[in-house]
C-alpha positions in Angstrom: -28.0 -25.9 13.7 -27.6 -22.4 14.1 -29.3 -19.7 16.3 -29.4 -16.5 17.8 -25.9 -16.6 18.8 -24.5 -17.4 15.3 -21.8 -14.8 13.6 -21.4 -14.1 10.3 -18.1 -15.9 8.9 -16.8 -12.2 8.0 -17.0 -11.0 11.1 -15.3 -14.0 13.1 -12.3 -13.5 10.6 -12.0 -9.8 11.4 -12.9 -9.8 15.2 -10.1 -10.4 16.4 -7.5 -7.7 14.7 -10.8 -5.1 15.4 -9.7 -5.8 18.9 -6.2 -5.5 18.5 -6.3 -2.3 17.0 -8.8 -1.1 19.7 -6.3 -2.2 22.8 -3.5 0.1 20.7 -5.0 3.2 20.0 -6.3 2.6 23.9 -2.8 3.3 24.9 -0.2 1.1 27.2 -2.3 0.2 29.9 -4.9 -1.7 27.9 -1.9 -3.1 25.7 0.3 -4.0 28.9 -3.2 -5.4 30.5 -3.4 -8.2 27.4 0.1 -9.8 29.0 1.6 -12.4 26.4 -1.2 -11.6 23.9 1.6 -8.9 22.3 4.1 -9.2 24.4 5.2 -13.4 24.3 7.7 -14.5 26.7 11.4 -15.6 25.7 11.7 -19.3 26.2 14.7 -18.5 28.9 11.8 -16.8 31.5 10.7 -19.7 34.2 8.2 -19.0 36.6 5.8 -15.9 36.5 7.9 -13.0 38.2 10.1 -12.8 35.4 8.0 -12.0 32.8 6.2 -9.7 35.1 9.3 -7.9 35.3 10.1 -7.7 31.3 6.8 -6.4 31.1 7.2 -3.5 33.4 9.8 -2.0 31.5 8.7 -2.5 28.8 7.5 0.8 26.8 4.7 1.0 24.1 4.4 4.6 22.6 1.0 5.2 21.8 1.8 5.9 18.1 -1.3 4.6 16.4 -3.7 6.4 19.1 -2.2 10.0 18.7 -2.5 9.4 14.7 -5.9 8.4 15.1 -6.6 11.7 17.2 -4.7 13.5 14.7 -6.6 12.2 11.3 -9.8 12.9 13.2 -8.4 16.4 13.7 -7.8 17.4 10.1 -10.8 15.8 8.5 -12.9 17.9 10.8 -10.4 21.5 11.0 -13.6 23.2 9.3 -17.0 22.7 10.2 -19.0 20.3 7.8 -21.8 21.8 5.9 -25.4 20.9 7.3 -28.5 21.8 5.1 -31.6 20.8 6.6 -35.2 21.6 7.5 -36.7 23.1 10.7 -37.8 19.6 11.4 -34.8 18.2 11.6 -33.0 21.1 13.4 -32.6 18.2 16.5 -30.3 16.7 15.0 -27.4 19.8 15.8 -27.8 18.6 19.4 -29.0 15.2 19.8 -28.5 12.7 16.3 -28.5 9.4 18.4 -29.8 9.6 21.2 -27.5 9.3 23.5 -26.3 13.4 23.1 -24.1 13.3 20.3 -24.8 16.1 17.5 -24.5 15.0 13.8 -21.0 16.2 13.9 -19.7 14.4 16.8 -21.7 11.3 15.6 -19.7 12.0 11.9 -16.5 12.1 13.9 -17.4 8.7 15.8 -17.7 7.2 12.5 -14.4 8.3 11.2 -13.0 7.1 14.2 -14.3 3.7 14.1 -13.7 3.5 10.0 -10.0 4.0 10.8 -9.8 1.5 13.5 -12.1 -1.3 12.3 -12.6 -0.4 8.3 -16.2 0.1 8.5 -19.3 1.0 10.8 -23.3 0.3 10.6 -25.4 2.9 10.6 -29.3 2.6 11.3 -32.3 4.9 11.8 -35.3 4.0 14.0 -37.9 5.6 15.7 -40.5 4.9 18.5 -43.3 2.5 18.1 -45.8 5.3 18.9 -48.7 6.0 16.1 -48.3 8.2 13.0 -48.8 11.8 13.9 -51.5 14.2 11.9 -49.5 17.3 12.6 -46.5 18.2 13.9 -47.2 19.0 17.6 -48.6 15.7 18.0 -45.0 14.7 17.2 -43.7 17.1 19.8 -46.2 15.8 22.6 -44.9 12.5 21.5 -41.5 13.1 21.9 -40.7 10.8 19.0 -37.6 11.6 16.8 -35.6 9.7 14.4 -32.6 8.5 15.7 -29.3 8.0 13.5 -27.2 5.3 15.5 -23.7 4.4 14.7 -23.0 0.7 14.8 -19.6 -0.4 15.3 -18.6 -3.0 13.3 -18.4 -5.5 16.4 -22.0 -5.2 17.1 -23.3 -5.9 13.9 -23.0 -10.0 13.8 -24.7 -11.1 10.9 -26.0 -9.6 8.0 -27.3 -11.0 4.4 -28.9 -9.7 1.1 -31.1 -10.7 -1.5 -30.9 -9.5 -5.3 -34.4 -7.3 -6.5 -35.0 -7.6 -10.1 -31.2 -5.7 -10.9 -30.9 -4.5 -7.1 -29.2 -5.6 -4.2 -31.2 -5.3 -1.1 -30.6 -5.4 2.9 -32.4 -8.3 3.6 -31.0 -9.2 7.2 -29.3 -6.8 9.9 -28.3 -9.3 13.6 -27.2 -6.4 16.2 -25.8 -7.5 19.3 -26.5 -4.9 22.1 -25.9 -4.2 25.8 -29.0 -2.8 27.5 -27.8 -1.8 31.2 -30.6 -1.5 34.0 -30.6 -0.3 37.6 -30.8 -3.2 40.6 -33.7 -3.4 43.1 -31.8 -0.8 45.4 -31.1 1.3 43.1 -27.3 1.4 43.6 -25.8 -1.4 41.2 -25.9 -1.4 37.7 -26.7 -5.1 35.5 -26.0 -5.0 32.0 -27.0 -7.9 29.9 -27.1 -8.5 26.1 -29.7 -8.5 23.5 -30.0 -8.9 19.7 -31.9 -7.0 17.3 -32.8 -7.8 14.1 -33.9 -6.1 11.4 -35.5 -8.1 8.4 -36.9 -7.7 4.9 -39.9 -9.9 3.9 -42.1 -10.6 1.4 -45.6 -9.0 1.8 -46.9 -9.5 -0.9 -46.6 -7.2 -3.4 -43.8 -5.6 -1.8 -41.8 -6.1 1.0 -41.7 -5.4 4.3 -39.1 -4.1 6.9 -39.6 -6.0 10.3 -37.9 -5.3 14.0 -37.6 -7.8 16.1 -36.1 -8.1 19.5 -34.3 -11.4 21.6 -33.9 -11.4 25.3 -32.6 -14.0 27.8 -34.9 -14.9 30.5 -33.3 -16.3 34.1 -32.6 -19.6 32.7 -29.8 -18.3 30.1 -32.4 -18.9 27.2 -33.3 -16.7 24.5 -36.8 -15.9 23.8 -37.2 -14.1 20.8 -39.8 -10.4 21.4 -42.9 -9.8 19.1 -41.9 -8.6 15.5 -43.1 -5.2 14.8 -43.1 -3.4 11.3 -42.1 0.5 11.5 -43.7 3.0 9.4 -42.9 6.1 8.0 -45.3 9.8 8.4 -47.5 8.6 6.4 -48.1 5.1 8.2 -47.0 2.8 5.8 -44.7 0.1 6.0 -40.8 0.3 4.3 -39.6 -1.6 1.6 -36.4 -1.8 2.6 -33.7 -1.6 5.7 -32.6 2.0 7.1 -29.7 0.4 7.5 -26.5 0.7 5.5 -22.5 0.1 5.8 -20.3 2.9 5.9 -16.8 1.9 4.7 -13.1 3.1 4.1 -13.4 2.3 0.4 -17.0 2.1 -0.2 -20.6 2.0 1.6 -20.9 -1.8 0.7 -21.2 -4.7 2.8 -17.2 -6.1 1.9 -14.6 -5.9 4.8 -10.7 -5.2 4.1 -8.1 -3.8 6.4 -8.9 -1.5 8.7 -6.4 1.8 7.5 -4.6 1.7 10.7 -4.3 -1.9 11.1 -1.0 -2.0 9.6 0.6 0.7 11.5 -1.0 -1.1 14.7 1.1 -4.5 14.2 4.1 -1.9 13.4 3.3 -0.3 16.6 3.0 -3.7 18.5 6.6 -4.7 17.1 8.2 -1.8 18.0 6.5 -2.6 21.7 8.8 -5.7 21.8 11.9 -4.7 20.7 11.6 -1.8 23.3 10.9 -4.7 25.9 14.6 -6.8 24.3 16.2 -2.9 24.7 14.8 -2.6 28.4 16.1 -6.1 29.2 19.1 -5.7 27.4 20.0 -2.7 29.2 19.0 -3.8 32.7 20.7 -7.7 32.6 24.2 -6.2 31.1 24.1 -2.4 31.6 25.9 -2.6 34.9 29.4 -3.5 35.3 30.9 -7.0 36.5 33.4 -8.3 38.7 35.1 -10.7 37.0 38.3 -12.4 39.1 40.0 -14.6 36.3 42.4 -16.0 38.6 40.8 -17.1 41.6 41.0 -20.3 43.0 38.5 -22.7 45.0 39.4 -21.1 48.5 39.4 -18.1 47.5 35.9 -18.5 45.7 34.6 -19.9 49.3 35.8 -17.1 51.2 34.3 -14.5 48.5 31.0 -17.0 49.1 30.8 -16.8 52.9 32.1 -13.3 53.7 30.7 -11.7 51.3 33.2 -9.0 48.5 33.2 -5.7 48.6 35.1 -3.8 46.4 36.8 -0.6 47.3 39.8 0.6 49.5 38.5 -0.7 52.9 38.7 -3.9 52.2 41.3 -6.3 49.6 41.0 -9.2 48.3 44.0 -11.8 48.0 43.2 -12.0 43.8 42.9 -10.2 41.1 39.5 -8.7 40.5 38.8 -6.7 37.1 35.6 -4.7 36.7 34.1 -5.4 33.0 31.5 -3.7 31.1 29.8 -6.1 28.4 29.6 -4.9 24.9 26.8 -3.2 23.7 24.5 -5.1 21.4 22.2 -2.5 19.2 20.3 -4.9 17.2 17.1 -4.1 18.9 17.4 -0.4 19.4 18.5 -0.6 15.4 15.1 -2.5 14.8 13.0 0.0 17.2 15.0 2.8 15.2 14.1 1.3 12.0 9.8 0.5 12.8 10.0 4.2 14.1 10.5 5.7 10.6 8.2 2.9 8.8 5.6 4.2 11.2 6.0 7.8 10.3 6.2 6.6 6.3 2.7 5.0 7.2 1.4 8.1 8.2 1.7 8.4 11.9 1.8 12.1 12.5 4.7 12.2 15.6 6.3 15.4 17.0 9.8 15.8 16.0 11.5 18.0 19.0 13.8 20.2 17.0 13.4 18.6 13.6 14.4 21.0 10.5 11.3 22.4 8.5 10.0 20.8 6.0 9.2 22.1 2.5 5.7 22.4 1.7 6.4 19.7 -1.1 7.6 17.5 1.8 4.9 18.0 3.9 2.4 17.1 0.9 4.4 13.8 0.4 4.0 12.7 3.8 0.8 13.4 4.0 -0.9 12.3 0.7 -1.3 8.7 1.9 -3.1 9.3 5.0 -5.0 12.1 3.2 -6.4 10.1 0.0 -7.3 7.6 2.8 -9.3 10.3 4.9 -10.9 11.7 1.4 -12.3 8.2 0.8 -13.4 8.1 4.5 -15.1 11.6 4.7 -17.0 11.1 1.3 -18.1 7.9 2.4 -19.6 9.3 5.7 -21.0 12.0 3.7 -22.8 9.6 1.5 -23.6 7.5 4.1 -25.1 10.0 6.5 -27.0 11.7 3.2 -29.1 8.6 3.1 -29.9 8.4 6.6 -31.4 12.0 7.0 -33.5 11.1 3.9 -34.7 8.4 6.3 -34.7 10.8 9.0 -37.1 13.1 6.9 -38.8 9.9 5.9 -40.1 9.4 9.4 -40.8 13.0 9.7 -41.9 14.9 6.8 -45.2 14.2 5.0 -43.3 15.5 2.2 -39.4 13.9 2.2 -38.5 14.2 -1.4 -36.1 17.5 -0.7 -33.3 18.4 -3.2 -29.3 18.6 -2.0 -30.2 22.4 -1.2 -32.8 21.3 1.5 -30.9 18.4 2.9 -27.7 17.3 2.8 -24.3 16.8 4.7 -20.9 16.8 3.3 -17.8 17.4 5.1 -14.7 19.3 3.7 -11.7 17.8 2.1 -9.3 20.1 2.1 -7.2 18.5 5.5 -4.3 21.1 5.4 -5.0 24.3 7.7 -4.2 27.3 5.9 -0.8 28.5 6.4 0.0 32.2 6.3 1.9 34.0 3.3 3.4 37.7 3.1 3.6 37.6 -0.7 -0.3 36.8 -0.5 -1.4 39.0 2.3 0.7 42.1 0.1 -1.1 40.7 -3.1 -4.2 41.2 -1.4 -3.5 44.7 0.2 -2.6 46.0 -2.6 -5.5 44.8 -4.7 -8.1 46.3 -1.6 -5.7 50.0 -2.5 -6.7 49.9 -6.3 -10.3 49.4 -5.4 -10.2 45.4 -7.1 -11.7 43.6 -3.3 -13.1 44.8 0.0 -11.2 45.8 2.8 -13.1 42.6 4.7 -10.8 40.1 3.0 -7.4 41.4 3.3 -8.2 41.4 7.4 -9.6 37.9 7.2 -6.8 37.6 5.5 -4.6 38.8 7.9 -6.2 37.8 11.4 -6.9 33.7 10.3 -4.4 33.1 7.2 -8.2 31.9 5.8 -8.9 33.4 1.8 -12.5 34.1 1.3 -15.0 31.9 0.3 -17.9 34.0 -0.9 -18.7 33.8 -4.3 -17.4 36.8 -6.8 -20.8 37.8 -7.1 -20.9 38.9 -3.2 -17.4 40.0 -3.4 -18.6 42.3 -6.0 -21.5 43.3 -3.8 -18.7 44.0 -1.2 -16.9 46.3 -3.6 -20.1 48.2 -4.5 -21.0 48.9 -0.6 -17.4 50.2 0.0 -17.3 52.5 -2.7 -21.1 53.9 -2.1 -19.5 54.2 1.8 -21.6 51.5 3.0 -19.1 48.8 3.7 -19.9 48.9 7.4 -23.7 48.8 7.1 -25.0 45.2 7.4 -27.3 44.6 4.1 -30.7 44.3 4.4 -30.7 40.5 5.0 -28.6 40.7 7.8 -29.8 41.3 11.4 
């Protein structure tokens, strides 16, 4: 029989490498702190100091964590564009409640698409009572809330087919609600589930909330089921709820995108523990006395041998040095560049340039991966400030010019060229563009992105010798 507590088979097949990649892009502490989990003993270590020792030396580059940082870097080198109304203007500062803007909230999801393939996100708001005019709404201090789910917390989930449709019908999300002790100075934090249902109501249906708590005996007691409404007080039809994935918005789970490079990372972590072992066991030299006989081994026992000009000994002693063995620093050589082939943007001290066709090659994987990514989370965050404006607006049917988000594609930062910036100087001396582009030009390496109709504009004002007058729409 299941209950509460059940998970969703999908999500028991994928929980674990979602952890794994977690721990890696976490760095070498949380990786070292998982012990034998990535780092498995050799059967020749006995007793627990051994392997304590392998795993101190034992170096894990944080490969997969820098890339991370560093895709989340290009996606967002320029700012996304925002378009929405003056009700929703909250959102620039606080999108989830917890203080992240829409942007940073954007970022979080690209973070957590790259690590664990996908991400839930949800819109709520307060159980308070519609509002008849905006400052009831402000008294209130009731907003919509975009929250960003990550794929961990969202348990179970099911659909059911509407005429031609498929529909959200069933949304389990485990959460951790933390509360202050009696003396104020501790902090409990226990766990919850929230779950968001579609049922019939007749002639349509009906979203649902519903909340399950443990009480002091460990059982779970489920909360009354409310029904949320929008500004106009009545009921939704359907789930604000959707997936946000690496390939698409559905509710399907692959690979996470850097799941591969994190079991590349993991592998080169051991062969850099063999390397460190290697190195330490047979990286010193050995006496070796080939000749010595059964006395002369007891007296070398009880006495001790030092080896030097003080002291002889009556045998010969040779010093030997054992032969190096490269096979794992060939292997950790070898997962370095399959790494870098995946993507993983490292810093080459002293490396040659590259050619700008190079640099495209290397990074056209990780890029078509991002543009999926990016126009996913544009998609997906589209739809929620619909439901945003849902919640908010008595009128929420607004075209892509009132209300949209979409964040740029173009990854690559501008890079600076003579040839362009003398193009451009030279097209400013015959009178063809404004004197304002060639300095953009020249103080960012960014082209101009107004439209030719405002460039011509531009071109007007300099030649009437206005160029440095603001127009009239601008303070």
């Amino acid at each position: 029989m299941t209950g509460i507590t059940s998970q969703h088979a999908e999500y028991c097949a994928n929980i674990t490498s979602w952890k794994k990649v977690d721990d890696v892009c976490k760095g070498q502490a949380s990786v070292k702190a998982k012990g034998k989990l990535y780092l498995p003993a050799p059967e020749s270590f006995e007793g627990g100091k051994r392997y304590d020792e392998y795993l101190d030396r034992a170096v894990f580059y944080g490969v997969t964590g820098r890339t991370l940082k560093s895709n989340i870097g290009s996606a967002f080198n320029k700012l996304p564009d925002f378009k929405r109304p003056a009700e929703l203007e909250y959102l620039d500062r606080n999108a989830d409640g917890s203080g992240r803007s829409i942007f940073q909230a954007s970022q979080y999801m690209l973070s957590l698409m790259l690590k664990h393939y996908r991400c839930g996100v949800y819109v709520d708001y307060p159980q308070v009572a519609p509002s008849r005019n905006r400052a009831e709404d402000k008294l209130k201090n009731a907003f919509p809330m975009i929250h960003i789910l990550r794929a961990d917390s969202i348990v179970d989930w099911d659909h059911i087919v509407v005429g031609n449709q498929k529909k959200t019908s069933f949304v389990k999300i485990l959460e951790s609600v933390a509360t202050r002790t009696a003396d104020g100075f501790g902090r409990e934090t226990k766990d919850q589930y929230r779950v968001l249902r579609l049922e019939e109501g007749g002639v349509d249906y009906i979203y649902t909330v519903q909340i399950y708590e443990q009480n002091e005996k460990g059982e779970w007691i489920k909360g009354e089921k409310y029904t949320p409404t929008d500004y106009h007080g009545k009921p939704w039809s359907y789930i604000p709820f959707t997936f946000c994935g690496a390939v698409d918005n559905t509710d399907d789970i692959d690979n996470a995108p850097l799941l591969e490079l994190t079991d590349l990372n993991l592998a080169h972590y051991r062969n850099s523990a063999d390397v460190e072992e290697s190195g330490f066991v047979v990286g010193q030299p050995i006496i070796s006395m080939p000749d010595v006989t059964h006395e002369q081994y007891k007296i070398a026992k009880d006495e001790g041998l030092s080896v030097g000009s003080r002291r002889g000994f009556p045998t010969r002693i040779e010093i030997v040095q054992a032969e190096s063995n490269n096979l794992a620093k060939q292997l950790m050589t070898d997962k370095w560049a399959q790494m870098k082939e995946m993507g993983a943007r490292l810093i080459e001290v002293g490396s040659a340039n590259k050619t700008a066709t190079q640099a495209d090659n290397e990074d056209s994987v990780q890029h078509s991966v991002l543009s999926l990514c990016v126009s996913n989370i544009s998609e997906a965050l589209c739809m929620a400030l619909r439901w945003c404006a849902k919640f908010s607006l008595s009128d929420h049917e607004l075209g892509p010019d009132e209300l949209n988000y979409v964040i740029s594609q173009d990854f690559n930062k501008p890079k600076f060229s003579e040839e362009r910036a003398k193009r451009l100087y030279e097209a400013c001396v015959g009178g063809n563009l404004p004197w304002s582009i060639w300095y953009k030009y020249e103080q960012t390496g960014m082209f101009t992105e107004e439209k030719w109709e405002e460039v011509e504009a531009l071109i007007e004002r300099q030649v009437d010798g206005g160029i440095n007058t603001p127009p009239d729409d601008e303070d």
